[in-house]
N, CA and C of each residue as an Amber inpcrd file, in Angstrom:
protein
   198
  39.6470000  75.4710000   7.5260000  38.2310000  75.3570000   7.7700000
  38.0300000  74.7060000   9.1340000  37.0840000  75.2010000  10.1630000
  36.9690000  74.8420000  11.2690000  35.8040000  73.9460000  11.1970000
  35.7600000  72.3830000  12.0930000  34.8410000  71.6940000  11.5650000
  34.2520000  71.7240000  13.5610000  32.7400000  72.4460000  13.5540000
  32.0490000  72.4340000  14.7470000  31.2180000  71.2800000  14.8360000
  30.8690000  71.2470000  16.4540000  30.3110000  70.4380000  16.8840000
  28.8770000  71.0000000  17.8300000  27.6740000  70.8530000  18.0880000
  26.7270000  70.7550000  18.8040000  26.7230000  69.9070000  19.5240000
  25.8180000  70.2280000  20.9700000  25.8730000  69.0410000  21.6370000
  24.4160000  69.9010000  23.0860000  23.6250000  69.1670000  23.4340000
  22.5420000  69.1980000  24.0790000  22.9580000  69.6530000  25.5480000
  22.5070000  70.3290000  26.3980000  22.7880000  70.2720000  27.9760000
  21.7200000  71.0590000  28.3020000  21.3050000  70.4180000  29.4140000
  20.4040000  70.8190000  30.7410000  21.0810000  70.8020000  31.8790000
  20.9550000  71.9720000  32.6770000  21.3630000  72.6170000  33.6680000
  20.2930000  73.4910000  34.4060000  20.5170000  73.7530000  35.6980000
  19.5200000  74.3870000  36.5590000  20.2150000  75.1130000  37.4900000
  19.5810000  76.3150000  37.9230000  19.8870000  77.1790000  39.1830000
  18.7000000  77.9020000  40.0260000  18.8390000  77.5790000  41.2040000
  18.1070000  78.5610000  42.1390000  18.1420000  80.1460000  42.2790000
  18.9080000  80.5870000  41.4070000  18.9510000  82.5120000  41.2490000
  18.0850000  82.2370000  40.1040000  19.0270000  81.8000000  38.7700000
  18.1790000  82.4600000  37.4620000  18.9200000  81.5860000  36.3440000
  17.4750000  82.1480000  35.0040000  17.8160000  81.4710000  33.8730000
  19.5700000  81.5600000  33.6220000  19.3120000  82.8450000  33.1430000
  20.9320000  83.2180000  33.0890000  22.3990000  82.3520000  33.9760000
  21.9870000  82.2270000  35.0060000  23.0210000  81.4160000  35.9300000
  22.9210000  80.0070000  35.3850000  21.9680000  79.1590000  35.5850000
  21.7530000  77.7010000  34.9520000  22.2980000  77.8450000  33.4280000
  22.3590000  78.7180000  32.8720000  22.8780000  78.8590000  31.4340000
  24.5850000  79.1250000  31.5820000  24.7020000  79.7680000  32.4680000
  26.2890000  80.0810000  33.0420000  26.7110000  78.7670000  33.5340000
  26.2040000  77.9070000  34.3470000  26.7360000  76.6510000  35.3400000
  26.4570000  75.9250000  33.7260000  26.2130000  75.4620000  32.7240000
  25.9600000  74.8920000  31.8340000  27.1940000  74.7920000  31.1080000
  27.4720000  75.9430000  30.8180000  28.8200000  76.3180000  30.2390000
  30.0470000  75.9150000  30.8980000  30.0880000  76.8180000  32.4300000
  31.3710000  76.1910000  33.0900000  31.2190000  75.0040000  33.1780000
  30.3260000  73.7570000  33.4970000  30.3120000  72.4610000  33.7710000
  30.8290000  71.9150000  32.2380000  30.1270000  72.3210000  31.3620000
  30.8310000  71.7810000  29.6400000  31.9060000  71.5680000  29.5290000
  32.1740000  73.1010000  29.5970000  33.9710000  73.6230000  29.8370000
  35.2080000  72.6070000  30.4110000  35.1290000  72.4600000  31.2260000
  35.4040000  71.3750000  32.1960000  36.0190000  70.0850000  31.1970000
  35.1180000  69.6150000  30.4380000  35.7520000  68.3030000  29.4490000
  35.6430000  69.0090000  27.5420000  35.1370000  70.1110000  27.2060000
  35.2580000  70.6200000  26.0740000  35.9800000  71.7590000  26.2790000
  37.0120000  71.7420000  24.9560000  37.5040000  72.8020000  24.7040000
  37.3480000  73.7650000  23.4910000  37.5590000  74.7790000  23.6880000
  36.8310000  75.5640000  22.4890000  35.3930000  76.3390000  22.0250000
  34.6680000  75.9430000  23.0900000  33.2960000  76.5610000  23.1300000
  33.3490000  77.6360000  22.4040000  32.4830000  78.1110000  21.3710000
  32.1030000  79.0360000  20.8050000  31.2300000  79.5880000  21.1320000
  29.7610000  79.2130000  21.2400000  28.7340000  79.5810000  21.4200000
  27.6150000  79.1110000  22.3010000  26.6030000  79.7800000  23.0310000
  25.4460000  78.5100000  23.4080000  24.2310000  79.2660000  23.1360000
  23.3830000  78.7960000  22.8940000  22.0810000  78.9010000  22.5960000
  21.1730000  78.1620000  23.3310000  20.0380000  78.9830000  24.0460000
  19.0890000  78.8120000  25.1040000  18.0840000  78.4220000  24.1030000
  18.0330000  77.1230000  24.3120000  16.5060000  76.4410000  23.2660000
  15.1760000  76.7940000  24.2090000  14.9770000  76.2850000  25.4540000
  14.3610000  76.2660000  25.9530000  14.0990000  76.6060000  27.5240000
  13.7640000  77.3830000  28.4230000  13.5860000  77.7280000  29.3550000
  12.3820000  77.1710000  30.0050000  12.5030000  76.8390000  31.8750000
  11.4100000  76.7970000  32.8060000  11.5900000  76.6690000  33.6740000
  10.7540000  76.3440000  34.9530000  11.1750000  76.2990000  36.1880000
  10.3620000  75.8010000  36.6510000  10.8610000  75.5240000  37.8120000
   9.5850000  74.4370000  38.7490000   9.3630000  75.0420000  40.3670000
   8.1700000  74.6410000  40.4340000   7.4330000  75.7170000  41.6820000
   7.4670000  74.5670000  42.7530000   7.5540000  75.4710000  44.1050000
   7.7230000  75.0740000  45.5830000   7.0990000  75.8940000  46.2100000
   5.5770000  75.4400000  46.5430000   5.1520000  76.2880000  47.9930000
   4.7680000  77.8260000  47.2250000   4.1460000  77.8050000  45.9440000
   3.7850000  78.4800000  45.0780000   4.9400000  79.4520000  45.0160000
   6.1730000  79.2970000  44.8430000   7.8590000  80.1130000  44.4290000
   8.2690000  79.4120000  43.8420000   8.6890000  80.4550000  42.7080000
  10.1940000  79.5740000  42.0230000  10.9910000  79.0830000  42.8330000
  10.5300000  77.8790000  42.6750000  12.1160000  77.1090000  43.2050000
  13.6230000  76.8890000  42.6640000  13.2700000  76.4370000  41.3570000
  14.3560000  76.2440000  40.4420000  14.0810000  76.4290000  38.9980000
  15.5170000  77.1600000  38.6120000  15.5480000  78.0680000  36.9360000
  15.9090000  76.5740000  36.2460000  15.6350000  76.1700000  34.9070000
  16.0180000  75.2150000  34.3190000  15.7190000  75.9660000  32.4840000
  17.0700000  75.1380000  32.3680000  17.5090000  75.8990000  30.6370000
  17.8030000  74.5500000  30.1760000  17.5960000  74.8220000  28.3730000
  17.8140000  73.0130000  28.0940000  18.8430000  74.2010000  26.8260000
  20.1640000  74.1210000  26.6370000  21.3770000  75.0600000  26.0830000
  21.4210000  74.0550000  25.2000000  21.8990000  74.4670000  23.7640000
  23.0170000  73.9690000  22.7560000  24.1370000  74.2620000  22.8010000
  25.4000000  73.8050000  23.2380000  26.7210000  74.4920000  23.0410000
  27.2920000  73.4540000  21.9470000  27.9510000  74.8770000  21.2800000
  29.0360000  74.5330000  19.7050000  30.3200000  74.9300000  20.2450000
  31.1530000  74.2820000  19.5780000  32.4420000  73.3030000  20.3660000
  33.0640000  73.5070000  18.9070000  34.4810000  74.0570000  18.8700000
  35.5450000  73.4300000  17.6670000  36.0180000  72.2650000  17.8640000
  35.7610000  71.1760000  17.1110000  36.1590000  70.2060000  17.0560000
  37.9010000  70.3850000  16.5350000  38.6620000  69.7090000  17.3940000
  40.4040000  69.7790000  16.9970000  40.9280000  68.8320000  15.9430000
């Protein structure tokens, strides 16, 4: 029986949701091993000079705990 873990992250990118959801992961990655899954709770972005400036994702990633 595999016993998982959740865990909260916010991350941001200047291309797109998708990328800030990608840099979320590789940055996780980095000190977790095992990532299973992530889930995009929440999406937005913040304006500059009436442009998206920056993509921001608030991710759940689930983790096998060893």
């Amino acid at each position: 029986m595999a016993v998982l873990k959740v865990i909260e992250v916010l991350s941001s990118s200047e291309k797109s949701w998708e990328d800030a959801t990608k840099n979320a992961v590789a940055h996780a990655g980095k000190s977790l091993k095992n990532i299973r899954s992530v889930y995009v709770k929440e999406q937005s972005a913040s304006i500059k000079d009436n442009q998206v400036h920056e993509f921001r994702v608030n991710v759940k990633i689930t983790f096998e705990v060893e």
